[in-house]
C-alpha positions in Angstrom: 0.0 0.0 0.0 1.3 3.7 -1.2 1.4 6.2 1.8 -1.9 8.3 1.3 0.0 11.8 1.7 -1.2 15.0 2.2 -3.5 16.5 -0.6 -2.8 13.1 -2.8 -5.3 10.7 -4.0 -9.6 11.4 -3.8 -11.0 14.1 -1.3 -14.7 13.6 -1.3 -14.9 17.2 0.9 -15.3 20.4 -0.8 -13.2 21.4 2.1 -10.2 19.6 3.2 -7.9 20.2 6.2 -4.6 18.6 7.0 -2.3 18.1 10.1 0.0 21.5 9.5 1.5 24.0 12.7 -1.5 26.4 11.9 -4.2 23.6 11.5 -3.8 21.6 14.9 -2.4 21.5 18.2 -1.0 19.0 20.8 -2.7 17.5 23.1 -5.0 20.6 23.9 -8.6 21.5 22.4 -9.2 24.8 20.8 -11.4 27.6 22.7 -13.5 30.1 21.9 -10.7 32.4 20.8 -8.3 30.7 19.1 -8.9 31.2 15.2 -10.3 29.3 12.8 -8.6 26.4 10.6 -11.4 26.2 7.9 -15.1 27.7 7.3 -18.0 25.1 6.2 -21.8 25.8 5.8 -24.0 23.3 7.6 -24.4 20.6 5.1 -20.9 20.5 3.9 -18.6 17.6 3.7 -15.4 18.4 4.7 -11.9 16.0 4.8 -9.8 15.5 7.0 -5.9 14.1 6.8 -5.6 13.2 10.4 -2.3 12.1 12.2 -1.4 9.5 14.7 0.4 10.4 17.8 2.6 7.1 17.9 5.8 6.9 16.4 5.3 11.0 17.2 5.8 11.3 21.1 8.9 11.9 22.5 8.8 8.9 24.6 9.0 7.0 21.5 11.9 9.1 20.6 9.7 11.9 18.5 11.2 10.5 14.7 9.0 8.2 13.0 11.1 6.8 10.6 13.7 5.8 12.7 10.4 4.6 15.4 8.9 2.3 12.6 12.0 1.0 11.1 12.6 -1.1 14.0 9.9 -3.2 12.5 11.2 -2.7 9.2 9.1 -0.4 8.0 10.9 2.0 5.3 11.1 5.4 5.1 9.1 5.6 1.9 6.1 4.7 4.2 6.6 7.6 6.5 3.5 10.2 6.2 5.1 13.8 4.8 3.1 15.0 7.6 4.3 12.8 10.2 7.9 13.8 9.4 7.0 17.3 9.2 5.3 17.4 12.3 8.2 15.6 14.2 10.3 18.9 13.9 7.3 20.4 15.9 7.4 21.0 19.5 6.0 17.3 20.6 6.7 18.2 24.6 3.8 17.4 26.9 3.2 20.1 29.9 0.9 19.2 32.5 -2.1 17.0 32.0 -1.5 17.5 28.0 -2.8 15.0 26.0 -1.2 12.6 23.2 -3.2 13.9 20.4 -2.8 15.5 17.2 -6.2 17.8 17.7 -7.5 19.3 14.1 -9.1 22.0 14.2 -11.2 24.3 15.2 -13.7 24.5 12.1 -16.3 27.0 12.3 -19.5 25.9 11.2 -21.3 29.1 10.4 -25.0 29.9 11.9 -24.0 26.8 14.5 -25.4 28.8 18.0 -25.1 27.5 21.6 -28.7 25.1 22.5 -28.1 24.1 18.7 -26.8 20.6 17.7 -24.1 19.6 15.5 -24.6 16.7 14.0 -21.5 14.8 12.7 -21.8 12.0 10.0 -18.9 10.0 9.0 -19.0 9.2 4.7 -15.8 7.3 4.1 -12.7 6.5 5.7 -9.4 5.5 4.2 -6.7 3.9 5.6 -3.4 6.3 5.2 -0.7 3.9 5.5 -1.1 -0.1 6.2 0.1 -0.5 9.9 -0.1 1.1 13.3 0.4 0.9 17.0 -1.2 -0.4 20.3 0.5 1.3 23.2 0.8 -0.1 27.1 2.5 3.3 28.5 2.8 5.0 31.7 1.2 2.5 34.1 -2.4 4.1 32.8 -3.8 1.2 31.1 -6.3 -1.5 32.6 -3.4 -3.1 34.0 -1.2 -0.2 35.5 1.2 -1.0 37.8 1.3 -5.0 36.4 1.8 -4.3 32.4 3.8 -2.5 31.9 6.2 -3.5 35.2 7.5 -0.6 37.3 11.0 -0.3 36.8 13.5 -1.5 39.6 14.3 2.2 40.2 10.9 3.4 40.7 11.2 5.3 37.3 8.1 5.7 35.0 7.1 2.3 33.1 8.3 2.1 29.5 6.5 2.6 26.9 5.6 -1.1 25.5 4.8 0.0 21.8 2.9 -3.1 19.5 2.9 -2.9 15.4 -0.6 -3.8 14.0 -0.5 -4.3 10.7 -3.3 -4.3 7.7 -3.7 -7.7 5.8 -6.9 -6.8 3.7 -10.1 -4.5 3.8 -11.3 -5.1 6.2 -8.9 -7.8 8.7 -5.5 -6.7 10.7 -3.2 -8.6 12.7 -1.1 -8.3 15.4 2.2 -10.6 15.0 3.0 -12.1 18.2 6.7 -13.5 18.9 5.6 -16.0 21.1 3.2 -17.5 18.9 0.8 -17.0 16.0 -0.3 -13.8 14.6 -3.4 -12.7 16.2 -6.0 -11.5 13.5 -9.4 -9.3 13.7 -12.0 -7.3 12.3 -10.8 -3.4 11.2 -13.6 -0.9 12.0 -12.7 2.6 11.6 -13.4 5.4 13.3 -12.4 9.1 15.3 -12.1 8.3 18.9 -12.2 12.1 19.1 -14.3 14.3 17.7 -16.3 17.4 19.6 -17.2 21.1 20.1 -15.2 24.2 21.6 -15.9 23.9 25.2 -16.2 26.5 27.0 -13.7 28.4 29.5 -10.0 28.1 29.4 -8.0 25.3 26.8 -8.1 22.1 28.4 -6.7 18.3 28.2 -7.7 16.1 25.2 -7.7 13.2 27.3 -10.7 13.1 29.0 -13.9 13.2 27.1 -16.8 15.5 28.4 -20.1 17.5 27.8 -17.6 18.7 24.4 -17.6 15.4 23.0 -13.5 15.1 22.5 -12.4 11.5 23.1 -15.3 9.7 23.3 -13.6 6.0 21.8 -17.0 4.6 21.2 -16.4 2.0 18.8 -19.7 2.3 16.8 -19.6 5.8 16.2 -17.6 4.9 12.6 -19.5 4.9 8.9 -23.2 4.9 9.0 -23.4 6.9 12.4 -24.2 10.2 13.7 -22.5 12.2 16.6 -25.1 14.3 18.3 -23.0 17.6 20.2 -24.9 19.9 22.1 -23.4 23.3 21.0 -21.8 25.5 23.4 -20.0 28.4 21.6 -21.1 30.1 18.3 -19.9 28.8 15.3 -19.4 25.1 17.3 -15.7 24.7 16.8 -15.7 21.6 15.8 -12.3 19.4 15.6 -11.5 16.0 15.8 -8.3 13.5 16.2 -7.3 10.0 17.4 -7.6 7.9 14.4 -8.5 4.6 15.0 -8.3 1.2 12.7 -9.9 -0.8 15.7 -10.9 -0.8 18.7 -12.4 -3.0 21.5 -14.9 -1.7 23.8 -13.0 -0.6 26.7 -9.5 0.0 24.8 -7.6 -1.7 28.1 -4.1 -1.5 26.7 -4.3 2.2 27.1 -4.7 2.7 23.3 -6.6 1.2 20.8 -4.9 0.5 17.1 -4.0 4.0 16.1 -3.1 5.1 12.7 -3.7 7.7 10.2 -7.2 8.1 8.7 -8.4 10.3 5.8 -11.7 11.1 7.2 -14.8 12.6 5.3 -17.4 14.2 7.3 -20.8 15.6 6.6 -21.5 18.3 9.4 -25.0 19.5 9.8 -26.3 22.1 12.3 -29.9 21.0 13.8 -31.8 24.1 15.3 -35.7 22.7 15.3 -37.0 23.0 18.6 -36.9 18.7 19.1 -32.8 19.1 18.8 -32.8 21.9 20.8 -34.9 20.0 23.4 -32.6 17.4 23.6 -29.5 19.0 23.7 -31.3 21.3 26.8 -32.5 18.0 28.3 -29.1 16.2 27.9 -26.3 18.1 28.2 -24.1 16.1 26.6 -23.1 13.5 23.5 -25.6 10.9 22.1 -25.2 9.2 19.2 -27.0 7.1 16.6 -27.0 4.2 13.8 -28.7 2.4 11.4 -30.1 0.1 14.1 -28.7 2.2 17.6 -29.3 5.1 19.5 -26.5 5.6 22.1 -26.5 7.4 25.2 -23.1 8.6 27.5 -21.8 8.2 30.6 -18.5 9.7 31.9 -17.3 9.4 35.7 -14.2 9.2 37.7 -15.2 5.4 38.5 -16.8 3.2 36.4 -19.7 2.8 39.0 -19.8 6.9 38.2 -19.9 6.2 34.9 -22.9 3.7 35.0 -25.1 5.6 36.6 -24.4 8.6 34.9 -25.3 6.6 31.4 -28.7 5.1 33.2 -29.8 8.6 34.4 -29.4 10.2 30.2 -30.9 7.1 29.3 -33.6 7.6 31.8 -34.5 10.9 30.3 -33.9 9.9 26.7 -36.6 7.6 27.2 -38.8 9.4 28.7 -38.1 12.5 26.3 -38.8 10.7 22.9 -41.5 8.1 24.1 -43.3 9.8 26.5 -43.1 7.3 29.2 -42.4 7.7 33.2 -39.4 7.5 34.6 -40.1 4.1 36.5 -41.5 2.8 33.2 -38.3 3.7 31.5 -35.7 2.0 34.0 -37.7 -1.3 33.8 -37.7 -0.9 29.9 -33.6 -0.1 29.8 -33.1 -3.1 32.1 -35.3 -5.4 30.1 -33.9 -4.1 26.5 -31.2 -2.1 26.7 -26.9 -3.2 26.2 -24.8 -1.0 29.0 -21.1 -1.4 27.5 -17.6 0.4 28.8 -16.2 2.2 25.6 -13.0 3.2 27.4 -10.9 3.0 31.1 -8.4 4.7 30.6 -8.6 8.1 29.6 -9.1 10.0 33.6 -12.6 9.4 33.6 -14.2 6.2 32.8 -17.0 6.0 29.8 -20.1 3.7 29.5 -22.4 3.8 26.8 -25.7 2.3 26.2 -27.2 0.8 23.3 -31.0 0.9 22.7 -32.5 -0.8 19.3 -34.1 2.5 17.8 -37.0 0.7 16.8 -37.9 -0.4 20.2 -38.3 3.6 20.8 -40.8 4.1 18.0 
């Protein structure tokens, strides 16, 4: 497979942003005054070239080629923008975030109470392989994989190359044994509004969206954001090949996507009554409507996800809230979509048509 580089190949978007000093940032999310990386009309499709963090960070040494060509990959499959960007400033401060955040995109007319309504078309793997990091003692498993060092320094980073075999399979070549294969299924792990008040982490997901990592948000879905700021802000990042709910290495197989999005603002008083009513990310399918839950524990998390399912029930059928418990415990799938990212995420999966 050819590299996918910057402003090569098919963009479906009549606009089309890529990973550039003036386009994105590190491990932050935009606010309400930083300026603009592209202007779209509600409706639009617009394309993004996002970039992976991994082979990027400086605990991986902050050079790409020299990162991947441990596993033999050559230079001639090094993104041009992942070689530009590694002469960027990669250094974390603080609670900084690994992500490459594009963005923000103002979405003109987009007003706070409105919803933003984000629609995946196509995605397209960039390059054929990627990486599954254990880092930091932050995954499911911190403070087992990856060991402490003996001198009480931070864990390594334990960095695994997943590869793309066809379409729609990857695998992950084990040297103790034989290659572990499974299903590719793309998607953003992070895509969201401006947020309001002061620049913060793009770690933890929120009220914003940001880095949700629900797995079925990927082709055929929508991402429902309640606005908070004009214009919306929108910006997204984290590429993902695959994923499993929960993501309990820490990450899930990250790599480059070219990502085409149709972004629609919805001001009718029914998605202004949900965005009032939720305050916060829901999402839907062909055959799904999901609801979010974020918390510090993953009991916190739970309950937060029963009580917006609670009142999306009760919003769109009409029922009580008893009614709508016994329904959600009857019918309704309550999954973790990620552990690891500071506060815990749940989200729930009701069959649409048992809401109509």
């Amino acid at each position: 497979m050819t590299p996918l580089h910057p402003g090569t190949g098919t963009i479906q978007g009549s606009t089309y942003l890529s990973a550039s000093p003036d386009s994105f940032r590190w491990g932050r999310l935009p606010t309400a005054d930083d300026p603009a990386s592209a202007v779209i009309a509600s409706g639009d499709v617009i394309t993004f070239d996002t970039v992976s963090h991994e082979g990027l960070l400086g605990d991986q040494g902050a050079d790409p080629v020299t990162f991947f060509g441990q596993w033999g990959i050559g230079p001639d499959d090094i993104l041009d923008d992942a070689r530009e960007l590694a002469g960027t400033a990669l250094a974390r401060v603080g609670d900084d975030g690994p992500h490459a955040v594009l963005g923000p995109v103002t979405v003109t007319g987009a007003v706070p109470g409105d919803v933003l309504c984000v629609e995946p078309l196509e995605f397209v793997y960039r390059v054929h392989y990627g990486i599954v990091s254990n880092r930091h003692g932050r995954g499911v498993l911190a403070g087992v994989m990856p060991l402490p060092a003996e001198d009480g320094a931070e864990p390594a980073v334990v960095s695994t190359l997943a590869r793309v075999v066809s379409s729609d399979r990857g695998c992950i070549e084990s040297p103790a044994g034989r290659a572990l294969h499974f299903d590719l299924r793309p998607f953003l792990g992070l895509v969201g509004i401006t947020p309001l008040g002061e620049s913060r982490s793009s770690t933890p997901p929120g009220t914003h969206g940001g880095n949700l990592d629900i797995r079925h948000l990927g082709l055929g879905s929508r991402l429902l954001l309640p606005i908070q700021i004009p214009d919306a802000g929108l910006y997204v990042g984290d590429p993902h090949f695959a994923q499993g709910n929960g993501e309990v290495a820490l990450t899930a197989f990250e790599a480059p996507l070219r990502a085409s999005l149709r972004v629609t603002v919805l001001s009718g008083p029914e998605a202004r009554q949900l965005a009032a009513l939720m305050q916060a990310p829901w999402g839907e399918t062909a055959t799904h409507t999901i609801l979010v839950g974020l918390g510090a524990t993953l009991d916190d998390a739970m309950r937060d996800c029963v009580q917006r399912a609670v009142f999306y029930v009760c919003e769109v059928t009409g029922a009580d809230a008893a009614s709508a418990l016994a329904f959600l415990s009857a019918a309704a799938d309550f999954e973790i979509s990620q552990a690891v990212n500071l506060v815990v995420g749940v989200h729930c999966l009701i069959r649409s048509a048992d809401l109509r």
